[in-house]
Structure formats: structure tokens, C-alpha cells
C-alpha positions in Angstrom: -32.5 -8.5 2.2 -32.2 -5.0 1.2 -29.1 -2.8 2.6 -29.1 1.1 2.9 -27.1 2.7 -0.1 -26.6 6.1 2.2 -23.2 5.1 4.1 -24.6 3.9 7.5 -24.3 0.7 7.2 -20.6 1.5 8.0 -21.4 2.9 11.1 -23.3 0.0 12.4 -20.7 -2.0 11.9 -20.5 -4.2 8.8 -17.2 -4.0 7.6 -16.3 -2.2 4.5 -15.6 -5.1 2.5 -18.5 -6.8 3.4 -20.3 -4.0 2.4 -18.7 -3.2 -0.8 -19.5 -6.8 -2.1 -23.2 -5.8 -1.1 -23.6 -2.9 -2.9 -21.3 -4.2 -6.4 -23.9 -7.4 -6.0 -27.3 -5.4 -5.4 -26.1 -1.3 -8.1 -22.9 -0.6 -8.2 -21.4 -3.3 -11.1 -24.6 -1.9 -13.2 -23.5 1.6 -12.8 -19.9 1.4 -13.1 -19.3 -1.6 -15.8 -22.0 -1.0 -18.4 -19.5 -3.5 -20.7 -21.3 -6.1 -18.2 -24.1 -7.6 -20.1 -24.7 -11.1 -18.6 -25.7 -12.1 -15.3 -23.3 -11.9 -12.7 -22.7 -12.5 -8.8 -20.4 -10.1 -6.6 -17.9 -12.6 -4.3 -15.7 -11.3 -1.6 -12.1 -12.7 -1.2 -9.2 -11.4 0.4 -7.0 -12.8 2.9 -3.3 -13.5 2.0 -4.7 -16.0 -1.1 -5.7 -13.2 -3.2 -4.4 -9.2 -3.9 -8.2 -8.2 -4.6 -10.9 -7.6 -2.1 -13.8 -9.0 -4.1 -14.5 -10.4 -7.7 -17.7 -9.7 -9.9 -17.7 -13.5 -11.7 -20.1 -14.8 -14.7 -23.0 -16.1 -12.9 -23.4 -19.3 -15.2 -19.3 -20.1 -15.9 -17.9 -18.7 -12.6 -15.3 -16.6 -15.0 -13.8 -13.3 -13.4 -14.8 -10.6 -14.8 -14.0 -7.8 -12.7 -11.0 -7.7 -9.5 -12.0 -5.4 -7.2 -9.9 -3.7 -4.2 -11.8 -2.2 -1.4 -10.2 0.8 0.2 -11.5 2.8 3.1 -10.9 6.5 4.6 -12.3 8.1 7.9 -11.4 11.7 6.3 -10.9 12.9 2.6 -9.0 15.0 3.2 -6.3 13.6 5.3 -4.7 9.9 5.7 -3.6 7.2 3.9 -5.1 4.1 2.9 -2.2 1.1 1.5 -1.3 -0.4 -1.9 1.1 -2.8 -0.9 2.3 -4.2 2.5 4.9 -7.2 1.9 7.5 -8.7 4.2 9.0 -10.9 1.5 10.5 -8.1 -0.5 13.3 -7.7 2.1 13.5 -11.6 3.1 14.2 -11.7 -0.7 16.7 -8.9 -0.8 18.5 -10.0 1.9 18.8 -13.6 0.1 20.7 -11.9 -3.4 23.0 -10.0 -1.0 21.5 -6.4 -2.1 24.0 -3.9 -0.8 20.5 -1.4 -0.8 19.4 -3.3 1.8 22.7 -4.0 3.6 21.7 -1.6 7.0 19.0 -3.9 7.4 20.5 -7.2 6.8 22.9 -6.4 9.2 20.0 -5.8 12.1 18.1 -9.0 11.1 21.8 -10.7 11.9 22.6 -8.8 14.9 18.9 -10.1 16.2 19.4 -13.5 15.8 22.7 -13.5 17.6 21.3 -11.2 20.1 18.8 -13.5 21.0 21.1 -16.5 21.1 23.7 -15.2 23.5 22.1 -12.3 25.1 19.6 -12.0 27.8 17.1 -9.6 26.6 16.4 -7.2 29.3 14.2 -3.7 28.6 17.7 -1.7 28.3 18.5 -3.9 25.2 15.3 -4.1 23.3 15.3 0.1 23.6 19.2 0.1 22.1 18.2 -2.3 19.4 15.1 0.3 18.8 17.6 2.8 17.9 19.3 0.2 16.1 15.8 -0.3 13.5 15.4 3.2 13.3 19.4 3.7 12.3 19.2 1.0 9.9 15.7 2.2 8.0 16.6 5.4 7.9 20.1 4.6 6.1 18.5 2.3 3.6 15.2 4.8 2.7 18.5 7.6 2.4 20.8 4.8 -0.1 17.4 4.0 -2.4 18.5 5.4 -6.3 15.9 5.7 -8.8 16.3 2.8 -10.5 15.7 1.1 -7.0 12.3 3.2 -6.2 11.8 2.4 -10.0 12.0 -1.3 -9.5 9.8 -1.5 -6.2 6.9 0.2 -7.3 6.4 -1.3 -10.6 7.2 -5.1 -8.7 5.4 -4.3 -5.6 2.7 -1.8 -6.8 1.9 -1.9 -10.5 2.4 -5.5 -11.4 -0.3 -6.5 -8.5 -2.6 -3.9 -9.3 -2.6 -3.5 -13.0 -6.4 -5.1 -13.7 -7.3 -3.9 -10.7 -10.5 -1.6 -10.4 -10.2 0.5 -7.3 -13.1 1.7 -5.0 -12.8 4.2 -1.5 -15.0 4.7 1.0 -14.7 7.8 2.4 -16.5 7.8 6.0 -16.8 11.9 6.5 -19.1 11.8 3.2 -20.6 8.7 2.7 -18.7 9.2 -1.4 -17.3 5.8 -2.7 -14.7 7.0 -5.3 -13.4 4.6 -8.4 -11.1 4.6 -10.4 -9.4 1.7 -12.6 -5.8 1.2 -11.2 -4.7 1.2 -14.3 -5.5 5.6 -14.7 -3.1 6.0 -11.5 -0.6 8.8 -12.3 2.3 6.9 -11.5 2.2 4.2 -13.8 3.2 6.7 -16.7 6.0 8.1 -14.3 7.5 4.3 -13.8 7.3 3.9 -17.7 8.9 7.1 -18.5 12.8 6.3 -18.4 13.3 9.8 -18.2 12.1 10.3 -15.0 14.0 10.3 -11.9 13.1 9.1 -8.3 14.0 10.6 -4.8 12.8 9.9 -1.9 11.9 13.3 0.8 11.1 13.5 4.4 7.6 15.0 4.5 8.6 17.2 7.1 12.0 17.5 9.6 9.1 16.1 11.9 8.4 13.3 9.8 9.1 9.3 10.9 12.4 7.9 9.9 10.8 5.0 8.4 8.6 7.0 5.9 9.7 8.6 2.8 7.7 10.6 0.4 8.1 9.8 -3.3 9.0 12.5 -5.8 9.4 12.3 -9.4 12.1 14.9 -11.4 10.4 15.4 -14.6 10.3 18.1 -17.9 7.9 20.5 -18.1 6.4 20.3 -21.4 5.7 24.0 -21.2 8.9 25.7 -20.0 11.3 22.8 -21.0 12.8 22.7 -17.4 13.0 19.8 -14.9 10.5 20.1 -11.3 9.8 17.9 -8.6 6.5 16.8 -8.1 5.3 15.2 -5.8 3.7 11.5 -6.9 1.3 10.9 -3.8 3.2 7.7 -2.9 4.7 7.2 0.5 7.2 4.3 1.3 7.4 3.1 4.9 10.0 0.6 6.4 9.0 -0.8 9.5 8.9 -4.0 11.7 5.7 -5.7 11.2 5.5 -7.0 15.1 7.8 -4.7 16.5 11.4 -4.6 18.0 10.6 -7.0 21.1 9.3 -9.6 19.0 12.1 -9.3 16.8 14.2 -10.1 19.6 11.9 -13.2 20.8 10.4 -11.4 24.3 7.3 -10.4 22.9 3.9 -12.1 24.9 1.9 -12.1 21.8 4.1 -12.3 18.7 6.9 -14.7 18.2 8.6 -13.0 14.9 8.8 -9.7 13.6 10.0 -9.0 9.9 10.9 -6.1 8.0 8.0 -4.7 5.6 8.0 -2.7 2.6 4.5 -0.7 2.2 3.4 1.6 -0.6 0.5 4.3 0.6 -1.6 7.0 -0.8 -0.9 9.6 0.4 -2.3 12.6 -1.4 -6.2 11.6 -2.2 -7.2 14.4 -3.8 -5.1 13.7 -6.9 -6.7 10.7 -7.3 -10.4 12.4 -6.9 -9.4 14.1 -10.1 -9.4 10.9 -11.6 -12.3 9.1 -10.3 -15.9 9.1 -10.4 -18.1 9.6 -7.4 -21.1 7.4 -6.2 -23.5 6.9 -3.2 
């Protein structure tokens, strides 16, 4: 069966991973790995088994020989798209007794004792709201660099390292790739000269979101600027506060989550290399 190569087959519908292991199994491997010389079959995966989206294996061994991660935008120019979205970096946290992390481990207490001898009406689940937001906002605020360090290579580098990264962007019908391993911030981690903050966006901005700066030497002038590395760190609930406190009608359990976005794309167009 042949599929349209011009970007409308994600307006009828077929979803973008689905898609993507389409097109890498009928062009796109051909175009973008020329190092590919034997035959080869395009395989979606995903799920919570795997970090990539799809796979490009040795048709005859079944080797990987490409991981693939399949990103999609509505608008270039604006929005995000995730690198990492984890609820066992706090669960772990929380286990070694990280003082980082202490705002939060105090909530997840208060919840379970809430729930135990409290009845949960509306007036409580809105106080413990104000209760997350406190707590995230404290920890984002107590994050040092060597913290911010330590996340994004654990969370974000170490999973994507071999990773070869496509993005659809709907408003053009462009797919964009780039290997992960080009991605500015990987050279910022390594450099230990290099400090981390975190920075509202705006006064405006979410007090569970954080953009990621980076202090570094300009190798022109010789003096230290903030730039800003296109990486935003959210804390949030993954079910919400009502779950959390067990009167949620569709989710039983709610758990913090540490996510890594993109946030500036067009730093990363510099980088990649654009196909249809």
C-alpha cells in the first residue's frame, strides 16, 4: 500500500508514530542513514517497555540498527514537545531522604494521613492544591546546579544518547532530524564550568515550570552570560490533586513527575535537516 509523503496523512488521522514508521520503512531511512547498506525493516515500539518510538532493525538478523523517537508539533514556532516524563525520579528521591526534594516529601506524607483520618470534602482538596503548588514551587526555587546538572544528564542524556530524533511539524508538513547526540545541551552538562539556574519564563509563568539557563564564558569578550538552553522543567501531579487524595472517579493515585521539554524549537532547526 502506498502512503502520501505530503503531511496529510496526519490530518486523517493516522497517528504520528504510526506514520513515522511508514515513511522510515517505505524513504526516509534511505535518505537520512546512507551508512545503511543492507536490507532493513522499520518497527514501531513504544509504550513504557522502550524510551524510542520505533527501531529500523537488520532485516535478516533482527539487529537494531537505528532507535528512533518520534516527536510531533501543531506550530513551529510555538510549544513544546517532551524529552522525559518520569514519576520514579521523585519516588526515588524521596527513598535517599533528599533534602532537594524535602517540600514535596512532606505533601506526599501529609496526603497519605490526610486520606487516612480526614474526610475529603471539596474545601480540602482546594487547600491541599495550594499545598502542591507551595511545595513545587519551593523545590524548583532550592534546585543548585549540580542538582539541574545531575537530572538532565540521568533523566535526559543518558536515555537519549543513541537516539536519532525526528519532528513533525503540522503547520508545514517539515519533519526535522537531528541525532540526539548534536543537542546543545549535552556540551553544557559536560562542561564543569558551567552553572545552572532555573528562571520563571515570565512573572505570569506556572509555579511548576522553570526555564533552564546556563552561566557560561564568552569566548569573545571573556565574560560570563546567561543563555538560555531551550529546556524547561515542570513539577506536576501526574493525576492531579484529588486523586492524590483518593476522591478522584477515574484515577486512584497521583504521583509527582519530573519532565524535561523543548522549549525553544528554533535552536534545534539550526541543527537539523529538513524533509517532506
Amino acid at each position: 500500500m502506498a502512503f502520501l509523503c505530503n503531511g496529510s496523512n496526519h490530518r486523517t488521522g493516522i497517528k504520528n508514530e504510526v506514520y513515522m514508521t511508514q515513511r522510515f520503512g517505505q524513504d526516509l531511512t534511505n535518505k537520512i542513514f546512507p551508512d545503511i547498506t543492507t536490507e532493513f525493516i522499520a518497527e514501531q515500539r513504544g509504550g513504557t517497555a522502550y524510551k524510542e518510538d520505533g527501531v529500523i532493525l537488520d532485516k535478516v538478523t533482527g539487529a537494531v540498527l537505528k532507535r528512533l523517537s518520534y516527536k510531533k508539533k501543531e506550530k513551529t514556532k510555538s510549544g513544546t514537545f517532551d524529552w522525559v516524563n518520569t514519576t520514579s525520579y521523585i519516588t526515588e528521591e524521596k527513598k535517599k531522604g533528599s533534602k532537594s526534594i524535602q517540600a514535596l516529601s512532606d505533601v506526599i506524607d501529609l496526603a497519605k494521613t490526610t486520606k487516612q483520618t480526614s474526610v475529603v470534602t471539596d474545601e480540602v482538596v482546594e487547600q491541599f492544591r495550594h499545598k502542591v503548588h507551595q511545595a513545587t514551587e519551593v523545590t524548583l526555587n532550592n534546585f543548585e546546579s549540580d542538582d539541574i546538572r545531575s537530572m538532565i544528564k540521568t533523566l535526559m542524556i543518558d536515555s537519549n544518547k543513541d537516539i536519532h530524533v525526528t519532528v513533525t511539524t503540522l503547520d508545514t508538513d517539515n519533519i526535522y532530524y537531528f541525532p540526539f547526540s548534536d543537542h546543545n545541551i549535552i556540551n553544557l552538562v559536560e562542561d564543569a564550568n558551567v552553572e545552572f539556574t532555573l528562571r520563571k519564563k515570565s512573572k505570569k509563568a506556572s509555579c511548576d515550570s522553570r526555564t533552564v539557563m546556563a552561566s557560561i564564558i564568552d569566548p569573545v569578550t571573556g565574560l560570563t552570560k546567561m543563555i538560555d538552553t531551550g529546556i524547561r522543567i515542570r513539577l506536576h501531579l501526574n493525576n492531579g490533586v484529588s486523586a492524590m487524595l483518593g476522591v478522584s472517579n477515574t484515577n486512584p493515585t497521583s504521583v509527582f513527575c519530573v519532565k524535561f521539554q523543548q522549549d525553544n524549537f528554533q535552536e534545534i532547526i539550526k541543527i537539523a535537516k529538513i524533509y517532506q
